[in-house]
C-alpha positions as CSV (number, residue, x, y, z in Angstrom):
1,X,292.4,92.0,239.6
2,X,289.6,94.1,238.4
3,X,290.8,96.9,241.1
4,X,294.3,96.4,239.7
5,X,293.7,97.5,235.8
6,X,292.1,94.0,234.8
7,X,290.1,94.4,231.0
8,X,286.5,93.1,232.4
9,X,286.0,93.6,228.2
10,X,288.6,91.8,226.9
11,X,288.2,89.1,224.9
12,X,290.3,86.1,223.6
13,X,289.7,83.1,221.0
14,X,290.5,79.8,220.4
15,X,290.7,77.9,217.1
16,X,291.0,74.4,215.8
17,X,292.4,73.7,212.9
18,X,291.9,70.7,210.8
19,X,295.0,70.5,208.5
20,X,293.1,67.5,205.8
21,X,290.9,70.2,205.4
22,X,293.1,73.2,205.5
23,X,290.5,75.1,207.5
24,X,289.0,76.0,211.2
25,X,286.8,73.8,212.3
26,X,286.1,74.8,215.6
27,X,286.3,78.4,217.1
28,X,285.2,79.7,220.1
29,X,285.5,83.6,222.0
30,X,285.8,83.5,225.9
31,X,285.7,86.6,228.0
32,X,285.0,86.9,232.2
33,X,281.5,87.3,231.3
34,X,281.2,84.0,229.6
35,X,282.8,82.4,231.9
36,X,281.0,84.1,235.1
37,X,277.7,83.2,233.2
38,X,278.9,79.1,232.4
39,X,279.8,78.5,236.1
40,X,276.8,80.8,237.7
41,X,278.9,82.6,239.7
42,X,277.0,85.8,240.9
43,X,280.1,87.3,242.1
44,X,281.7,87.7,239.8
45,X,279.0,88.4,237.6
46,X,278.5,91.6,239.6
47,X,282.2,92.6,239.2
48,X,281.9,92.4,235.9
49,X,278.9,94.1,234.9
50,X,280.0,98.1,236.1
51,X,278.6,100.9,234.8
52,X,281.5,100.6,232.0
53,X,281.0,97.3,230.9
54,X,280.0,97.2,227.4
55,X,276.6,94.9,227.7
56,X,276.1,95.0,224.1
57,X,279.0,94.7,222.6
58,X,280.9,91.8,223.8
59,X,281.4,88.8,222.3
60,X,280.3,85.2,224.2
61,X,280.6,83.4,221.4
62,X,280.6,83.6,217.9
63,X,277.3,85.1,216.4
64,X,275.4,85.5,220.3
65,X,274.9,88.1,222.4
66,X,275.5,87.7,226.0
67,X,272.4,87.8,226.3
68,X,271.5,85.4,224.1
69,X,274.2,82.9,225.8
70,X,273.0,83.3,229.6
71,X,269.3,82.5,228.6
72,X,270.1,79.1,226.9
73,X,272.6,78.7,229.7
74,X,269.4,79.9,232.2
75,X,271.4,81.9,234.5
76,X,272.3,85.7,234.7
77,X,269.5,87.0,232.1
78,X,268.6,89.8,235.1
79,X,271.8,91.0,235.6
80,X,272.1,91.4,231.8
81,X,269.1,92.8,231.4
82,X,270.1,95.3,234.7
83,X,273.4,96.1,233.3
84,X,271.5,97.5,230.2
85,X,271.3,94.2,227.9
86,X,269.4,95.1,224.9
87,X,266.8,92.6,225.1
88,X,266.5,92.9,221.2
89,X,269.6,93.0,219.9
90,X,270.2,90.3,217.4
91,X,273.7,89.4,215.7
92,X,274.9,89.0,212.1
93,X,274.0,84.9,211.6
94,X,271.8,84.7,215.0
95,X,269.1,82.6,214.9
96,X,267.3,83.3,217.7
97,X,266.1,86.4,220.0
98,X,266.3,86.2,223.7
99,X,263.0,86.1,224.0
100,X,262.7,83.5,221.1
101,X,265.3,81.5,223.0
102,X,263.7,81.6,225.7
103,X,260.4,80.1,224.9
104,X,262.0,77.4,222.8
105,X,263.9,76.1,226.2
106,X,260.6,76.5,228.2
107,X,262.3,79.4,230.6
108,X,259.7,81.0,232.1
109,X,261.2,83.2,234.2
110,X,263.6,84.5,231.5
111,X,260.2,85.3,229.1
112,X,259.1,87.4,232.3
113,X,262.3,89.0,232.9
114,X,262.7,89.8,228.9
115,X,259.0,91.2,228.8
116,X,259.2,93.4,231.5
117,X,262.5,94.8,230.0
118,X,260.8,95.2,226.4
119,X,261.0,92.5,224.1
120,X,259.2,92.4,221.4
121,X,256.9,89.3,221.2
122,X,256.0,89.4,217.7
123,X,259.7,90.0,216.3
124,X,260.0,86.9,214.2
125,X,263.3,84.9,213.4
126,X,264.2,82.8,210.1
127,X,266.5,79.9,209.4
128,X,267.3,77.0,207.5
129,X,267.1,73.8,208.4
130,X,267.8,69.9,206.9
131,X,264.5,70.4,204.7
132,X,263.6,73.8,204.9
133,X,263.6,77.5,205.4
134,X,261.4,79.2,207.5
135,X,261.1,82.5,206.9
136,X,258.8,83.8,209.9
137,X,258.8,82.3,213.2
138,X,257.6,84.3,215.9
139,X,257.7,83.3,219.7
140,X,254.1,82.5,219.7
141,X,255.0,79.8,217.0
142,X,257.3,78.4,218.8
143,X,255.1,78.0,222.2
144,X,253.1,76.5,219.5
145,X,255.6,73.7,218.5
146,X,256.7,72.9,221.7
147,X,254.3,71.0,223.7
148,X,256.5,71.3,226.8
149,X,256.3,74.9,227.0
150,X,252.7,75.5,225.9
151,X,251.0,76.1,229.1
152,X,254.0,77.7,230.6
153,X,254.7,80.3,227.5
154,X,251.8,81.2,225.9
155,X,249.5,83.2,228.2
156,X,252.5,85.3,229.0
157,X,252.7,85.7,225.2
158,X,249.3,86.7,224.8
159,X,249.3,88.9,227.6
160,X,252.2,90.9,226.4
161,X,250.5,91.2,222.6
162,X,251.5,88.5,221.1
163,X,249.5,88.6,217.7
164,X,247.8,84.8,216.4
165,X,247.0,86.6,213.1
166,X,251.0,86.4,212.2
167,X,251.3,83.2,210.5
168,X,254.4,80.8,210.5
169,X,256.2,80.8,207.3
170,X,258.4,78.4,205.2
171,X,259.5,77.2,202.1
172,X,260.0,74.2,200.9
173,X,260.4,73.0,197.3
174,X,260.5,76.8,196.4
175,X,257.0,77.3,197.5
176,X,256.0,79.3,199.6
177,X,253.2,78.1,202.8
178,X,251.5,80.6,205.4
179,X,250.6,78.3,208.4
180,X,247.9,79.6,210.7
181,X,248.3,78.8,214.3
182,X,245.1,76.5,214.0
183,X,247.5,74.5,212.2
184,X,250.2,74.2,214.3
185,X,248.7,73.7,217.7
186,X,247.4,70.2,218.2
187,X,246.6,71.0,222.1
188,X,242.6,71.8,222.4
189,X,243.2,73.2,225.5
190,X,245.7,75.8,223.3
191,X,243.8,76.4,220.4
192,X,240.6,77.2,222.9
193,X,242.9,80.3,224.6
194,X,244.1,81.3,221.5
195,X,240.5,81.5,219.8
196,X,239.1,83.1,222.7
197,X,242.0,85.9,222.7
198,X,242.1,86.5,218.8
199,X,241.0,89.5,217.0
200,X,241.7,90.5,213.6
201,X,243.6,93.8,213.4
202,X,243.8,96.2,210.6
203,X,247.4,95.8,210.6
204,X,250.2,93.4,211.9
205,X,252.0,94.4,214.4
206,X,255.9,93.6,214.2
């Protein structure tokens, strides 16, 4: 189809609309890429991703990258990131980075594969939550918070520069808290890597 004039770029949504409420509830973009990426089909994947595909621009879903999509759906980040993924690139409303994604889910191989590329480790994210908004997050934090992915994410943090001096940040109550990593790793094991490997620059480095 491709060979035949096929759009690999093209894009199409679908919308559900709740008529008690008089507004979309539900909307989601599909495109071959998603679709190549949700069923792990390497095939097609590589049809798709030609010189001419536009990585960067195409829409997954709303407010994700494709990049973004194949690392919580663990397949296809290489081939992304081959094809010229940005492994930065964050969207209007995204809540996560790649590589921020990728440590929350524990993916170890997709925290290589964005690292090699050039993702920046200390690029934090921000969100709000049920109680409350955090305004600095960075991957290390995360590795932090999730017991599960301590020992597999944080010495590849730390090798690539990830900075302990960055604290976590939130607000609750309109007050404002800096959390040091000392508080938010419970591990001993953790905090005995992290003490060992921390210095106090001059400077943060985002």
């Amino acid at each position: 189809m491709l060979e035949h004039g096929a759009d690999s770029n093209a894009e199409y949504s679908f919308e559900k609309w709740n008529p008690k409420k008089s507004a979309i509830i539900h909307k989601e973009v599909f495109s071959p890429l998603k679709q190549a990426i949700q069923s792990q089909f390497q095939p097609a994947l590589d049809l798709i991703l030609k010189p001419e595909y536009k990585v960067n621009l195409s829409h997954i879903v709303e407010n994700e990258s494709p990049l973004l999509y194949a690392v919580k759906v663990g397949y296809g980040v290489e081939s992304l990131l081959a094809a010229g993924a940005d492994p930065n690139q964050v969207w209007k409303n995204q809540t996560d980075t790649p590589l921020s994604q990728a440590v929350r889910s524990g993916k170890a191989t997709a925290i290589v594969a964005l690292l090699t590329k050039g993702a920046l480790v200390n690029t934090p994210v921000c969100y709000q939550d049920e109680l409350i908004q955090v305004n600095r997050e960075t991957p290390l934090h995360i590795a932090l918070k999730n017991q599960d992915a301590v020992a597999l994410a944080l010495g590849l943090l730390l090798d690539a520069g990830a900075n302990p001096a960055i604290p976590f940040q939130y607000v609750i109550n309109n007050r404002q808290y800096d959390v040091p990593y000392t508080e938010i790793c419970t591990s001993q094991e953790c905090r005995e890597l992290l003490a060992a490997r921390h210095q106090k620059p001059s400077c943060l480095t985002m």
